[in-house]
TORTI-749236 format. One record per residue: residue in three letters; x, y, z of N, C-alpha, C, O in turn. Coordinates in steps of 0.001 Angstrom, whole numbers, plus 500000, padded with zeros to 6 digits. Each point is the difference from the previous one (the first is absolute). Example, Ala and Ser with C-alpha at 12.3 -4.5 7.8 and 13.67 -1.06 7.14 Angstrom:
ala513190494310507800499110501190500000500900501200500000501036499981500665/ser498614501069498615500820501190500060499230501090500730500509501108500169/
***
This chain:
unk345837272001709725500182498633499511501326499445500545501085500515499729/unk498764498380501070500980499711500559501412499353498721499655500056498820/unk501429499530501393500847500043499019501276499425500610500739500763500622/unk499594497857499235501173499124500445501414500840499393500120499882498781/unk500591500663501671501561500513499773501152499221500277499705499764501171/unk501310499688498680501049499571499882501368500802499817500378500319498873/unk500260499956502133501481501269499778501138498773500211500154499130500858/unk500431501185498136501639498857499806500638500866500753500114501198499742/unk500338498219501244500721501121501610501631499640499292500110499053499222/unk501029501761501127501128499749500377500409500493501544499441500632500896/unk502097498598498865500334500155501194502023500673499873500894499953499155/unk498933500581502214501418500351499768500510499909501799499512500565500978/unk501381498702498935500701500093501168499181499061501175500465499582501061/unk498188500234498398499107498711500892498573500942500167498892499496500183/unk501337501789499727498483500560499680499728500328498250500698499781499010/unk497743500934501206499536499825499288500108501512499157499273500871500477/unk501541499525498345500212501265499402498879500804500066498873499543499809/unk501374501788500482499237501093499681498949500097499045499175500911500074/unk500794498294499110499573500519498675498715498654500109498904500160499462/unk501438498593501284499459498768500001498417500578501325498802499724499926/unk502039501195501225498835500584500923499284500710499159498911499512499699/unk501499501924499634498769500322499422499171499132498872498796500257500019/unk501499499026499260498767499248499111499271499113500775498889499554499714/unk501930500140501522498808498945500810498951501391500356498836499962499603/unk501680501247501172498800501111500396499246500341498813498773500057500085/unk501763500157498912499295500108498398498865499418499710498897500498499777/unk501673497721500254498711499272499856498900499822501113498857499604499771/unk501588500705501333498797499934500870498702500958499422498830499731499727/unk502008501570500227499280500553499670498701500060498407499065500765499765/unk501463498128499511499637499907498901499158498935500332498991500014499295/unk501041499050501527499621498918500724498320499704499538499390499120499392/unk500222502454501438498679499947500704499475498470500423499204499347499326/unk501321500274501758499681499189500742500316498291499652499854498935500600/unk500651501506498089501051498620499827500900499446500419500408500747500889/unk500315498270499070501066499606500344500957500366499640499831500079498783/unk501547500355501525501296500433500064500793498956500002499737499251500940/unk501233500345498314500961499021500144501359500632499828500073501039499344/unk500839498512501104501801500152499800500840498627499929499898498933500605/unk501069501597498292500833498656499901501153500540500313500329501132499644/unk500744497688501413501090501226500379500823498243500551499908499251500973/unk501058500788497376501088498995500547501527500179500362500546501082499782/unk500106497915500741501082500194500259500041499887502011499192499559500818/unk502204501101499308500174499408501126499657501023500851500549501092499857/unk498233498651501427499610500700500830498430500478499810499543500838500778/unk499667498624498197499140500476498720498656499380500912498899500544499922/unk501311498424500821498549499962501306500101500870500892498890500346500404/unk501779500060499987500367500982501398499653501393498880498885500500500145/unk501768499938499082499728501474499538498489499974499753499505501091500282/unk499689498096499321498640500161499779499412500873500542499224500841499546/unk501251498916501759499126501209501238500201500971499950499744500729500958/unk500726499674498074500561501837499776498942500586498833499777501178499720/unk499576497462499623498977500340498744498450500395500614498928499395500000/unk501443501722500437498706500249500567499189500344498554500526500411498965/unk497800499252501302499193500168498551499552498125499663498980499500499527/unk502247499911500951499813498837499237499394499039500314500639499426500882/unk498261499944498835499406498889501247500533498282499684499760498985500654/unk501070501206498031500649498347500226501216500109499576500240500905499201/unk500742498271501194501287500816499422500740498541499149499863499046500765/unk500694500611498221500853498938499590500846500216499683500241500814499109/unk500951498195501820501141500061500286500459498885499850499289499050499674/unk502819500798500673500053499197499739501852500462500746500512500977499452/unk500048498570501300501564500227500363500759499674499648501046500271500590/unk499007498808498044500774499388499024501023501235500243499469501103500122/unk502019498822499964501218500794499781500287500014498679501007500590499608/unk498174498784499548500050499593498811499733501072499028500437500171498862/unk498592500638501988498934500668499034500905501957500435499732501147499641/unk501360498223501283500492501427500294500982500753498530500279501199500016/unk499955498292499332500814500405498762498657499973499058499362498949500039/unk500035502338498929499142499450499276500285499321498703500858500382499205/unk498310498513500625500326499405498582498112499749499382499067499344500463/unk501015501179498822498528500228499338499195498496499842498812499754500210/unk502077499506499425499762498268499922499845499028500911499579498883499699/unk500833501557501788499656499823501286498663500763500572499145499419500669/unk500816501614499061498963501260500598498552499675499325498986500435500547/unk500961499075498693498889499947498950499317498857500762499156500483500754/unk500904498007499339499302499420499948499570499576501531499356498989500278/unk501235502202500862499399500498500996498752500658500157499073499843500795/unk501117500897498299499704501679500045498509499387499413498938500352500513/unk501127498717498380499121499196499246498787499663501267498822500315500173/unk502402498702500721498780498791501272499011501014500426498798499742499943/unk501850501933500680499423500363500464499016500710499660499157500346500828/unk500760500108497457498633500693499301499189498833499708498830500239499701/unk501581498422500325499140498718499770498960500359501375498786500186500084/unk502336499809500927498857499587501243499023501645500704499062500102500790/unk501747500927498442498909501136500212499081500340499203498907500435500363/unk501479499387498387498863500365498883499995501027500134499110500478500704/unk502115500588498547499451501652500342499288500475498531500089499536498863/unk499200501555501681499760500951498897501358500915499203500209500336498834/unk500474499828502349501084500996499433500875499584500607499748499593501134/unk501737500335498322501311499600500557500724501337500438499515500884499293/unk501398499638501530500372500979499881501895499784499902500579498973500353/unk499860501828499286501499499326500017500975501334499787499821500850499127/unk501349499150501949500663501187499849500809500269498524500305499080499241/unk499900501945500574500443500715498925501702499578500276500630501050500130/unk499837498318499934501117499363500721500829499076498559499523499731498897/unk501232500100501415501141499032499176498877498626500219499007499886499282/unk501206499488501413498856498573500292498930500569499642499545498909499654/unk499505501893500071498990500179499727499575500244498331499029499640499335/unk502081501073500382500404500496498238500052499154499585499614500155498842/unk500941497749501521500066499085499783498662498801500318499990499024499250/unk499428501020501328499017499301501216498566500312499288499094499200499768/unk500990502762499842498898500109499301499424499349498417498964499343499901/unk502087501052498753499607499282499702499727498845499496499144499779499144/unk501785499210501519500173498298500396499181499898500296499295499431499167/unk499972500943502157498758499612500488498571500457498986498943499384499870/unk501341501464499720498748500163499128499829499239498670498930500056499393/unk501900499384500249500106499769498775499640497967500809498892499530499740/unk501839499817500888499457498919500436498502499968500468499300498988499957/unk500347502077500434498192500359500476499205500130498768498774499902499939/unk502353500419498697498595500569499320499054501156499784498904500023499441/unk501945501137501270499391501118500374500992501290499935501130499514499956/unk498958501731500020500719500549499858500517501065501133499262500039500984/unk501596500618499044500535501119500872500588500913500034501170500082499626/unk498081500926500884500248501480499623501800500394500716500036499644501178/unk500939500797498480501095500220500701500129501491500559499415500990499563/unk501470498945501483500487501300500277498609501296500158500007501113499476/unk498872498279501423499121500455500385500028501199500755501146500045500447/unk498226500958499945500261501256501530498462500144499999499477501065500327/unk499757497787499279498752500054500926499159498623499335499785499749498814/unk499887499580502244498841499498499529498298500011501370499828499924501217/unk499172500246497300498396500497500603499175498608499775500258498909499490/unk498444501782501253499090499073499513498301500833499454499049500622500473/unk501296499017498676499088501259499146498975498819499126500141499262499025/unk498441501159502266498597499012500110500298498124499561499527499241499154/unk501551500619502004500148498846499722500894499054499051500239498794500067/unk500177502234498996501592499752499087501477500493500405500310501162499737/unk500343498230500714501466500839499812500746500535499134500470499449499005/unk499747502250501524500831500408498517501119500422500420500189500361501161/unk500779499640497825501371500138500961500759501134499319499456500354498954/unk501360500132501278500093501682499296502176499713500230500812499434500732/unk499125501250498307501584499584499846500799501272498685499413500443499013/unk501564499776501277500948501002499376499824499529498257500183498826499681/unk499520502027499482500159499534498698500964500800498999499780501211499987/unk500925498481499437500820501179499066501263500663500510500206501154499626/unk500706498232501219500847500190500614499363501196501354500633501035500208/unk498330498701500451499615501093500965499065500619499340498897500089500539/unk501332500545498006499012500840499772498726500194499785499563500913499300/unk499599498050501421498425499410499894500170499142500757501066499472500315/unk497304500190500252499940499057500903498571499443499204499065500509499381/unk501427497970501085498844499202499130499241498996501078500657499606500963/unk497938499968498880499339499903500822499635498745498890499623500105498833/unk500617498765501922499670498466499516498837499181500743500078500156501219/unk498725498902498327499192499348500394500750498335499922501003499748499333/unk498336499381501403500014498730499636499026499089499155498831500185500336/unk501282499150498950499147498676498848500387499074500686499430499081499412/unk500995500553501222500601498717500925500013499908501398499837501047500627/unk500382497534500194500086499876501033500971499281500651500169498947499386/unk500452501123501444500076501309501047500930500999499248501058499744499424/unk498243501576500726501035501012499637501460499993500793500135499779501203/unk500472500388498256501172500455500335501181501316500114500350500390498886/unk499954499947501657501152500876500282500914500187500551499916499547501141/unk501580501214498517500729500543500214500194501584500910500291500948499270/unk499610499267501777499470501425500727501556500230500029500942499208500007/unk498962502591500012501596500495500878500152499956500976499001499488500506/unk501774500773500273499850501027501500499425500678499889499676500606498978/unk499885499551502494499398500880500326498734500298499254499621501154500196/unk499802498314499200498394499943499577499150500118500451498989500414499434/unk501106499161502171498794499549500951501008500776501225501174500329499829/unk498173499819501190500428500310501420499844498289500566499270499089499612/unk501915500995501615499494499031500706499165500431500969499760501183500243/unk499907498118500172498382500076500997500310498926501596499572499948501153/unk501102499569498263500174498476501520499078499628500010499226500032499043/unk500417499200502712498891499453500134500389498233500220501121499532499800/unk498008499893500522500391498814500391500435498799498912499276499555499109/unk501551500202501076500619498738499321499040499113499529498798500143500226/unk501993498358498710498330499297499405500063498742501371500860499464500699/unk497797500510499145499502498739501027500242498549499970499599499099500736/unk501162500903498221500543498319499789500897499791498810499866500569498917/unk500915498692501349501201499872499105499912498538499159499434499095500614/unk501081500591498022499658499489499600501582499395499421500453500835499217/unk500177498371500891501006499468499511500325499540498485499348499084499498/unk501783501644499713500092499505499170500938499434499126500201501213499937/unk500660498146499250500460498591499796501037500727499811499919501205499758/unk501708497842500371500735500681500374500955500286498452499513499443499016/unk501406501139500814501018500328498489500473499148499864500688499303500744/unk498784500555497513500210498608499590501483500743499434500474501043500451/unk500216497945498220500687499764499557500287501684499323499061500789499888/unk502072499497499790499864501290499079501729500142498765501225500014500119/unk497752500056498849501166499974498675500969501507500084500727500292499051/unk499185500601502182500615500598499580501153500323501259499469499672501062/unk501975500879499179500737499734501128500175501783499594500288500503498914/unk499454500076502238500414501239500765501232500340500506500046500331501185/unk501079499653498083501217500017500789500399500962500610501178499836500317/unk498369501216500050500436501228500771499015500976499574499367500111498950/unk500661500699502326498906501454499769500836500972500734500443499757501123/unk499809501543498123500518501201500181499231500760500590498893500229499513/unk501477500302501587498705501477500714500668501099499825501207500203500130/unk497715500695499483500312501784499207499609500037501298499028499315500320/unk501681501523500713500084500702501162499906501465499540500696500463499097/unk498310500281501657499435501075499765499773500638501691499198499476500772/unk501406501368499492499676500157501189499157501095500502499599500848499203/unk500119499209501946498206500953500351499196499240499501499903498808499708/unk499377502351500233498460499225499719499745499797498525500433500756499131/unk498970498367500690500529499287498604498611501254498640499125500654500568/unk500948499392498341499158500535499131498487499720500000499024500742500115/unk501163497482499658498234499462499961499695500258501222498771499978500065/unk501936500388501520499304500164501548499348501321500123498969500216500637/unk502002500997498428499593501421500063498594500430500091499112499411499386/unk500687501544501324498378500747499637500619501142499586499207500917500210/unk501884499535499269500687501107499149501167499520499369500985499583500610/unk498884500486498023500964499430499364501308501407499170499423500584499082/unk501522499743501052500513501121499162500933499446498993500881499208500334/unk498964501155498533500817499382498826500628501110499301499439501087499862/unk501864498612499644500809500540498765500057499738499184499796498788499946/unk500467501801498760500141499393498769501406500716499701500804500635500683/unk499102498897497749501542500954499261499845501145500345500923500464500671/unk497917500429499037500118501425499647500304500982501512499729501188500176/unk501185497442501172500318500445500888501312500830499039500185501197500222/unk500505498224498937501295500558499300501239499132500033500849499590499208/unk498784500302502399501522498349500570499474499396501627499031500314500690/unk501634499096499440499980499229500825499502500612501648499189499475500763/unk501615501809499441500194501369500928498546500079500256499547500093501141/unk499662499865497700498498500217500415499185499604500558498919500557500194/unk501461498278500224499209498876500976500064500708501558499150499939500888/unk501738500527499111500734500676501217498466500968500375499371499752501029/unk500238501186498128498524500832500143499019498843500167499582499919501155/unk500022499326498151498734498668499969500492499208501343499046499567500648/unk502192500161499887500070499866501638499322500899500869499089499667500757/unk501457501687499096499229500926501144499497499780500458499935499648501178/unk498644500635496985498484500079500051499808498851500883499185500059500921/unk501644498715498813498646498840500607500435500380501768499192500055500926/unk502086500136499147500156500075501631499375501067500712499802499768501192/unk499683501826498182499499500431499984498449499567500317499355500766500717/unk499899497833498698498785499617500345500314499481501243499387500272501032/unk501717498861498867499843498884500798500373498951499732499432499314499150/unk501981500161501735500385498692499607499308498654500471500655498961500085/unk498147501092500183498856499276500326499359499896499281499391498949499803/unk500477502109499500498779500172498765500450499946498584499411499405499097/unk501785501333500790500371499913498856501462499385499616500965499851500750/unk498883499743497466501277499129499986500484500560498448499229500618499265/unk501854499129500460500237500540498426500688498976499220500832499120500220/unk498326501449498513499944499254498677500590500484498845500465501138500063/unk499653498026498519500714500674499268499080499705498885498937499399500156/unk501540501081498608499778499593498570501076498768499118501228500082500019/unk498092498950499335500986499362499460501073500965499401501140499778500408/unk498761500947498966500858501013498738500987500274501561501192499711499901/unk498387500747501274501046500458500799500959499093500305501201500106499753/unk497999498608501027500796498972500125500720499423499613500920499578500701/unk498914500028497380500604500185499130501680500281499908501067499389499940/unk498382501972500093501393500920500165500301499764502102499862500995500711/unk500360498205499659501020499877501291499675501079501003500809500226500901/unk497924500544499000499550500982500892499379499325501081499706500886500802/unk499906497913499685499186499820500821500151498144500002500269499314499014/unk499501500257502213499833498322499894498943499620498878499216500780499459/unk500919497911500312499073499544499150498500499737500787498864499979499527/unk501632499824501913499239499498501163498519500461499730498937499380499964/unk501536502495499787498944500831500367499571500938498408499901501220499864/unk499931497800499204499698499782498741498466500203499814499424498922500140/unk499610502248499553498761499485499735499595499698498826500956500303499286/unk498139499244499987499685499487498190499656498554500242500286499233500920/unk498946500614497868500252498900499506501014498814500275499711498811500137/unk501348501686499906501118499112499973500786500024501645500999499540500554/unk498358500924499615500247500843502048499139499254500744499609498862499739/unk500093501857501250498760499724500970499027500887499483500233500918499213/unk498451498713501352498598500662500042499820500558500825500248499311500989/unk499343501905499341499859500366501535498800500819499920499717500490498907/unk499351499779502355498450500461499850500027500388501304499358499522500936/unk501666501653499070499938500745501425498844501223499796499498500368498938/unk500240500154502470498960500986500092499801501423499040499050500619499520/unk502909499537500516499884500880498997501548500025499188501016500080500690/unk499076499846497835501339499842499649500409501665499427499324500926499553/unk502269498855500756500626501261499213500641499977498889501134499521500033/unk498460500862498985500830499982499206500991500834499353499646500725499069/unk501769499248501391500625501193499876500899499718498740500691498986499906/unk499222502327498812500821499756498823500027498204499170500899499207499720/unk497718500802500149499708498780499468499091500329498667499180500913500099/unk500918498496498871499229500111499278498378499768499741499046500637499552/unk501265497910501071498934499055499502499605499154498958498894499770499510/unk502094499862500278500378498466499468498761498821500311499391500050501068/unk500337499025498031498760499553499934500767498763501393499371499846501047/unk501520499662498800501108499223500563499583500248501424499526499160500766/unk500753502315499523500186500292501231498518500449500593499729499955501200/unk499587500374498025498601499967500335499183498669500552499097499785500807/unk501742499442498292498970498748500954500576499487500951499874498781500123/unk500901501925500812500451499761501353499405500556501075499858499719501190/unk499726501441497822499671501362501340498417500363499973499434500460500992/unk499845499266497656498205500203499775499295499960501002499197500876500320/unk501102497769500479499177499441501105499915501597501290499015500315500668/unk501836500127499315500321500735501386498764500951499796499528500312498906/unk499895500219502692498842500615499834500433501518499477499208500618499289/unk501702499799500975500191501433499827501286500093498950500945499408500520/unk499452501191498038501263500194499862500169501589499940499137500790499615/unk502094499508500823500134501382500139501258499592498926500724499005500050/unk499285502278498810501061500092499466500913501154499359499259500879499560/unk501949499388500258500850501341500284501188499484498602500950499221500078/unk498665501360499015500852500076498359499927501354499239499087500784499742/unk502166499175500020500407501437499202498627499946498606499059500777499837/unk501168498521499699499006499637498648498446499628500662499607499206500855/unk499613502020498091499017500225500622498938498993499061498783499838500098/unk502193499583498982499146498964499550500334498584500401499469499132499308/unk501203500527501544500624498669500381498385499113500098498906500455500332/unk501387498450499334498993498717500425499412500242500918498781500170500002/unk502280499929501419499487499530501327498819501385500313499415499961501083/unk500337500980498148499174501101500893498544499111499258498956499979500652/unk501093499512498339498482499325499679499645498815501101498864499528500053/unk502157500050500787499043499283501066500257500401501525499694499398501029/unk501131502119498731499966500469501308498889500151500704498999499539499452/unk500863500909501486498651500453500997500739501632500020499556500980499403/unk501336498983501222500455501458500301501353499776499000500403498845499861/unk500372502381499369500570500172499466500747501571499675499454501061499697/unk502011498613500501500771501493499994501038500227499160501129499614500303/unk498616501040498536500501500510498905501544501045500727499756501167500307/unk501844498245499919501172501029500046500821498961500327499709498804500002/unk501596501841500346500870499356500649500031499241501410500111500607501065/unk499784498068498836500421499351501333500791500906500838499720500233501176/unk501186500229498248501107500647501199499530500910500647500591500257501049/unk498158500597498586499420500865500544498725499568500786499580500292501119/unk500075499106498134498353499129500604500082499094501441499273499899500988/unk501921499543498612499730498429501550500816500746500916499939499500501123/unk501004501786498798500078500435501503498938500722500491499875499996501224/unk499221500707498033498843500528500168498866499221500791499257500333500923/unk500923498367498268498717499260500860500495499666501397499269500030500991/unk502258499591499026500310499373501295500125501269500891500081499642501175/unk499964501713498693499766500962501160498250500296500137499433500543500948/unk500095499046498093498265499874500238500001499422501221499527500486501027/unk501404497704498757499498498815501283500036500171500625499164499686500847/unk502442501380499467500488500725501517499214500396500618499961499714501196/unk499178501041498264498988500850500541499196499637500732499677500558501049/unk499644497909498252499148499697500786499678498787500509499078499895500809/
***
């Protein structure tokens, strides 16, 4: 059954974010032979189109206007362009603009939206969308009563796929007026490869002891690969001055849904669980053989870190 999609694109630097390519490959795939749309404003936002492979119409708009987000500007864009696609499903990154965008926009539609998604299906013709419940510890699987469904996806949910750009561009009206003034934005500089980019994520918590312990959760990740892997912390660590805030996972952190996460001397905190659930694999290494985190481990190792992660990292050597 074919099925009109709509992905609220961002942009950074004049292309189109990571996170904006895979839901355009997402919805194609959800498509079956529907139309694909992207909305992608700000400055450079006709030209990046062509990077939305999946998408067959794209609405845009180069307003410099729309480069700072203000939810009260973004909206009654974002609006022209589900007027003139008519989707079944909106898709929208799990993003600061999106945490905002989602549900503004749903609530002016009349319809509702699932947040902070790591999958959405199409199951005989309904969309259901599946999302972290209970701080991580359950995952809940939501239908729609309304139209167009809506959502909030993470990273990394979907693979990108490429493929050819949309076939015609559609212009749209430029940033109006906005009640609110942006006077400065601070950047958390994090250097390497950033946490949400990882396909191996390695994290510390307190029960490293101090700060010194990060020093082992470095190794390990350089040990994978400073390509592959990047390191993370626990709020409780960060907290205590062990680690940037940068590289914070939880709730109150970043989300990250790398291939496989580590969790070293972490409990499992409901907090910090809903940062890390999404990831396909968690491996985890705590003195306490009852800690949280071994109920949503995959693999799990009951001793001392100090003994365990030089162990694994002469495993890597190996091979």
């Amino acid at each position: 059954m074919a099925r009109n999609i709509l992905v609220v694109g961002e942009l950074v630097g004049g292309q189109p974010t990571p996170t904006t390519l895979e839901l355009v490959s997402g919805a194609a795939g959800l498509a079956a032979g529907g139309n694909v749309s992207v909305t992608l404003l700000g400055t450079g936002a006709t030209a990046a189109a062509a990077a939305c492979g999946g998408a067959g119409t794209a609405y845009a708009s180069d307003d410099a206007g729309y480069d700072t987000f203000r939810a009260e500007q973004w909206l009654p864009a974002v609006e022209a362009a589900l007027d003139q696609a008519n989707p079944d499903l909106v898709l929208i990154s799990q993003s600061t603009p999106g945490r905002e965008l989602g549900p503004r926009l749903a609530h002016r539609r009349n319809t509702a939206v699932a947040m902070d998604c790591t999958s959405i299906v199409d199951e005989g013709g309904a969309f259901k969308a599946t999302r972290p419940a209970f701080g991580g510890n359950a995952v809940a699987t939501y239908g729609f009563a309304t139209t167009p469904a809506m959502a909030t996806v993470r990273a990394k949910s979907f693979e990108i796929a490429g493929g050819a750009g949309p076939s015609s561009t559609v212009a749209l009206p430029g940033a109006g007026e906005s009640r609110t003034n942006v006077t400065g934005h601070e950047q958390v500089v994090a250097e390497g490869l950033q946490i949400t980019d990882a396909s191996v994520v390695v994290s510390g918590g307190r029960g490293l002891g101090a700060a010194e312990g990060f020093e082992m959760v470095e190794a390990l990740a350089n040990a994978i690969g400073s390509d592959k892997a990047a390191v993370g912390a626990s709020r409780a660590a960060v907290d205590l001055g062990w680690y940037p805030p940068s590289q914070q996972v939880g709730l109150t952190g970043k989300v990250v849904t790398p291939n496989v996460y580590f969790a070293i001397a972490i409990s499992g905190a409901s907090q910090h669980l809903a940062g890390c659930s999404g990831s396909k694999v968690i491996v985890a290494v705590n003195r306490d053989a009852d800690a949280n985190i071994f109920n949503v481990a995959k693999y799990g190792i009951v001793g001392d870190y100090k003994t365990i992660v030089p162990a694994i990292i002469e495993e890597l050597k190996k091979g």
